[in-house]
C-alpha positions in Angstrom: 25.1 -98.7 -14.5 22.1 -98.5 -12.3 18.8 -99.4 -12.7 15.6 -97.5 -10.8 12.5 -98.1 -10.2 11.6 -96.3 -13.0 13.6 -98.1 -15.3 15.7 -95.4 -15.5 19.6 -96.0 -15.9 22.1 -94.0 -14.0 25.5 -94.7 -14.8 28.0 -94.2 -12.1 31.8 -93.6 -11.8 34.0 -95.8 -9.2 37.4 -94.0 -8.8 40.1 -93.8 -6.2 38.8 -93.0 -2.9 39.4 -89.1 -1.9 38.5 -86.8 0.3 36.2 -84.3 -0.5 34.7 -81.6 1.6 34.3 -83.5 4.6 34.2 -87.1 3.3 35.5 -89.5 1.4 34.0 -90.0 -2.0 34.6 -93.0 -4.3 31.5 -92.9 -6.4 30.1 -90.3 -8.5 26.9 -89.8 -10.3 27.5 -89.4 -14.3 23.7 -88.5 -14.6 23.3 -90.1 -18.6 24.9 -90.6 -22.1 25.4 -86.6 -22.8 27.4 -85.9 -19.9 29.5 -88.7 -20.5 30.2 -88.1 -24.1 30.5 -84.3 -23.4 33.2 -84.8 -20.6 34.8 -87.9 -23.4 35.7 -90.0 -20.4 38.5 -93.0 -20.6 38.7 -95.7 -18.5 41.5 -94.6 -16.4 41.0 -90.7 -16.6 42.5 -88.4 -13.8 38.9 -86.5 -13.1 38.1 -83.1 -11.0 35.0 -84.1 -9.2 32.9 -81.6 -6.9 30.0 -82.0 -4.5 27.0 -80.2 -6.1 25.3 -78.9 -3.4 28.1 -79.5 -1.0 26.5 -83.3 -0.6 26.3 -85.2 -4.1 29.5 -86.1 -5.5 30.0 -85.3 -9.6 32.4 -85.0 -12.4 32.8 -81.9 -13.6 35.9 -82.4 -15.9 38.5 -84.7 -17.1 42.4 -83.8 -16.6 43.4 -84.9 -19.7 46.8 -83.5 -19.2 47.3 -86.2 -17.1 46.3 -88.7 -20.0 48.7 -91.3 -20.8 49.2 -93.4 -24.1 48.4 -96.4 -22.3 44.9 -95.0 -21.7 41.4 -97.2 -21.0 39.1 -97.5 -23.6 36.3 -94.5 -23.8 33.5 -94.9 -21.8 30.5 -95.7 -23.9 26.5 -96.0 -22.4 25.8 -99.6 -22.6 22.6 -100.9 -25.2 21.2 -104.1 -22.8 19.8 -103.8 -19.5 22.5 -104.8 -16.9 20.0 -106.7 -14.8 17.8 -108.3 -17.4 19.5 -107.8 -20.8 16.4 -106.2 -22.4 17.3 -103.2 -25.2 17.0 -99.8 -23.3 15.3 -97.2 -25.0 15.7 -93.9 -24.7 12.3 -91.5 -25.1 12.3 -88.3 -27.4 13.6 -85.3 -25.9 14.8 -87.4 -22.6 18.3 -87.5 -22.0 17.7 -90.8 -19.8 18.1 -94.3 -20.9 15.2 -96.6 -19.6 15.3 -100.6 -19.5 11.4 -100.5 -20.4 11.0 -104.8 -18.8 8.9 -103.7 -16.1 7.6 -106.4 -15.4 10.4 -108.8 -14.7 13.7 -106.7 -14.3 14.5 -106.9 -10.5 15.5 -103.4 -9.5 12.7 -102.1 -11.0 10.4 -104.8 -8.9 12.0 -104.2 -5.8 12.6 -100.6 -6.1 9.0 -100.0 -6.6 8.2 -102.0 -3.3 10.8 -100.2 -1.5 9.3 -97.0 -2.7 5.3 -98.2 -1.7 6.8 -99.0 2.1 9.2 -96.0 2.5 8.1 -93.3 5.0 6.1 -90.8 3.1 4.3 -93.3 1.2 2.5 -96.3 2.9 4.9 -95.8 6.2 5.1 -99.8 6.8 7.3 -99.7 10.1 10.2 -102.8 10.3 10.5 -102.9 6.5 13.4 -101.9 4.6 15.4 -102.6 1.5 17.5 -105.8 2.5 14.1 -107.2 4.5 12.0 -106.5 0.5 15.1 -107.9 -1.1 15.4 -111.0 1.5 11.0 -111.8 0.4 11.7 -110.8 -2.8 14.7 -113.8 -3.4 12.9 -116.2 -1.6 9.8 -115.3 -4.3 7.2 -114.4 -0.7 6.5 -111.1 -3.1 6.2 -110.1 -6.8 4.6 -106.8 -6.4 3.3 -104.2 -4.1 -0.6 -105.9 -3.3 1.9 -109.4 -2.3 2.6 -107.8 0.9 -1.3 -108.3 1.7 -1.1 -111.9 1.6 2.0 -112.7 3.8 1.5 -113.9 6.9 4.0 -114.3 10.2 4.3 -117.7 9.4 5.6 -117.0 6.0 8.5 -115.3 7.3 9.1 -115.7 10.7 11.8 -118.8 9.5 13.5 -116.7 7.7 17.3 -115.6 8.1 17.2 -112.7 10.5 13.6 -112.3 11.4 12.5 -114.2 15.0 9.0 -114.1 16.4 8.7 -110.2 17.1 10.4 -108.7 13.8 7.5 -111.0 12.1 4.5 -109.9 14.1 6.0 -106.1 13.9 6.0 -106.4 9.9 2.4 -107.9 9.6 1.3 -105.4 12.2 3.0 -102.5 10.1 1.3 -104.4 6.7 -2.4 -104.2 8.7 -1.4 -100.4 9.9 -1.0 -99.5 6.3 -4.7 -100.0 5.4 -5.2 -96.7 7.4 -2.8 -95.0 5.3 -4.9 -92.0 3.3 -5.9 -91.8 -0.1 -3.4 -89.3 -1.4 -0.5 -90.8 -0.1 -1.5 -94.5 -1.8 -1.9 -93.0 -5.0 1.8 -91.8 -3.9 2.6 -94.7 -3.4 1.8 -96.5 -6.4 4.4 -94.8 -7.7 3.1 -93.7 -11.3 5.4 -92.2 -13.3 5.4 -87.9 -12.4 2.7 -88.0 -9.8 4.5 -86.9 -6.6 3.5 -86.0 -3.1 1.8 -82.5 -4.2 0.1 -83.8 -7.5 -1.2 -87.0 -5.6 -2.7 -84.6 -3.2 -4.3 -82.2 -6.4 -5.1 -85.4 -7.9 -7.4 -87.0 -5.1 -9.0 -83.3 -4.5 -10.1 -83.5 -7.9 -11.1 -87.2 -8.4 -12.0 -88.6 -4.6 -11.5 -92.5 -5.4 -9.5 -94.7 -7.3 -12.4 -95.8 -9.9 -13.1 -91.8 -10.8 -9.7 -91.7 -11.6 -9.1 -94.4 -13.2 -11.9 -93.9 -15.8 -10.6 -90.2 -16.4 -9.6 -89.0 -19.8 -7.1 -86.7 -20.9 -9.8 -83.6 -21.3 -10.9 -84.4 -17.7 -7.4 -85.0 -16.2 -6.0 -81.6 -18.0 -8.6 -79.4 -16.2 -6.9 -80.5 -13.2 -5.0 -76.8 -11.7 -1.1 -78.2 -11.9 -1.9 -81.3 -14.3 -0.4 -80.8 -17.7 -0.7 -83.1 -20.7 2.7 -85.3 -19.4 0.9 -85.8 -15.9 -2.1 -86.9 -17.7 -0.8 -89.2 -20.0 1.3 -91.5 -17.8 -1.8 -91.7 -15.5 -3.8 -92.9 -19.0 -1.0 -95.3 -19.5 -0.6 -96.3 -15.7 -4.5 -97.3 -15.9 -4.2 -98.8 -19.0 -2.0 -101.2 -17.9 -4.1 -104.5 -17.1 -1.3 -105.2 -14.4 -1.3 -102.1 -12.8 -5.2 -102.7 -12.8 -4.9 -106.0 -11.3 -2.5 -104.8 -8.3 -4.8 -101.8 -7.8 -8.0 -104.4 -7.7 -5.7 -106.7 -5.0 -4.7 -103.8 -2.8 -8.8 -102.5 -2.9 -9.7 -106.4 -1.7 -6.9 -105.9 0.7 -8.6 -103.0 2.6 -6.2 -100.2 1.7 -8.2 -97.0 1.1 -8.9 -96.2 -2.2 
């Protein structure tokens, strides 16, 4: 079962490596609770798996033929939060289960990070994944505005990182303060607000603070911004954490 940076939890199948259309595939996506009870998957189930869109790997059906007495027990969604142990939830008419302990559950942490550096958002060059996961462990960051404070010196001891990979990294950081207005509000990653909306979104609005102090009314006259848009930007701003980052990031320099 994996966590996002949503929250949301994917659960994923490990079976006997095969090949498949090219390559060979030993994980498969079981997308959430419905498609696992629908397809009543053992432990130990011969499956027919197929690669939707020729590239992602899934199960389509179980042989169960093939099933024998000695069988694994059925395959039920967990209740906890593999990473943190808090009670998921799972939202009317969603078919996802969510781990809703933003705050503190690591994935969730460092997934939103990883999404704030990545190439269409904030573009910071020399930092990936393992490089978030390595400041992450060694408690250098706690959320996206950290990355503002860190200095060469702050990392350039660390495992894998010499003189250069630091100065690259804190050059990339400073770079990012160019980074346009459209593509941070990407980047702070609120729930439904993608490339294209972020871009509808700052036509509309032109700063952080008109958006910020938007209501629904003014948010749903937005062309392309229905009520489920709207309200997770409400709830985003209402968030006195998400407030406090956006506040950091402004006193940082990044353009707001």
């Amino acid at each position: 079962f994996q966590v996002g940076r949503t929250g949301a939890v994917t659960p994923v199948a490990n079976m006997e490596p095969v090949q498949l259309a090219g390559t060979v595939v030993k994980r498969a996506s079981l997308h959430n609770e419905d498609i696992i009870n629908q397809l009543d998957l053992h432990i130990g189930d011969q499956v027919y798996v197929e690669k939707a869109g020729e590239i992602i790997p899934q199960i389509v059906g179980v042989n169960t033929e093939a099933r024998s007495e000695t069988l694994g027990q059925k395959v039920s969604f967990i209740k906890q939060c593999p990473e943190c142990g808090t009670d998921l939830v799972r939202y009317p008419g969603e078919a996802a289960h969510y781990c809703p302990n933003d705050a503190s559950c690591p994935p969730q942490i460092k997934g939103r990070i990883e999404h704030f550096i990545s190439r269409r958002a904030m573009n910071i060059e020399g930092l990936g994944p393992e490089t978030v996961d390595q400041f992450y462990q060694e408690g250098l960051i706690h959320d996206i505005a950290d990355l503002y404070k860190l200095k060469a010196s702050d990392i350039i001891n660390l495992e894998r990182m010499g003189e250069k990979s630091a100065e690259n990294i804190i050059s990339g950081i400073e770079q990012s303060k160019n980074v346009p207005f459209e593509r941070v509000l990407f980047a702070l990653g609120i729930r439904f607000v993608g490339e294209t909306t972020a871009k509808t979104l700052v036509k509309a609005f032109k700063s952080i603070d008109a958006l910020i102090h938007a209501g629904l009314d003014d948010l749903i006259h937005v062309d392309e911004i229905g009520e489920k848009i709207a309200q997770s930007i409400i709830l985003y701003f209402a968030d006195a954490k998400n407030r406090d980052i956006v506040e950091r990031l402004r006193v940082a320099g990044v353009t707001m």
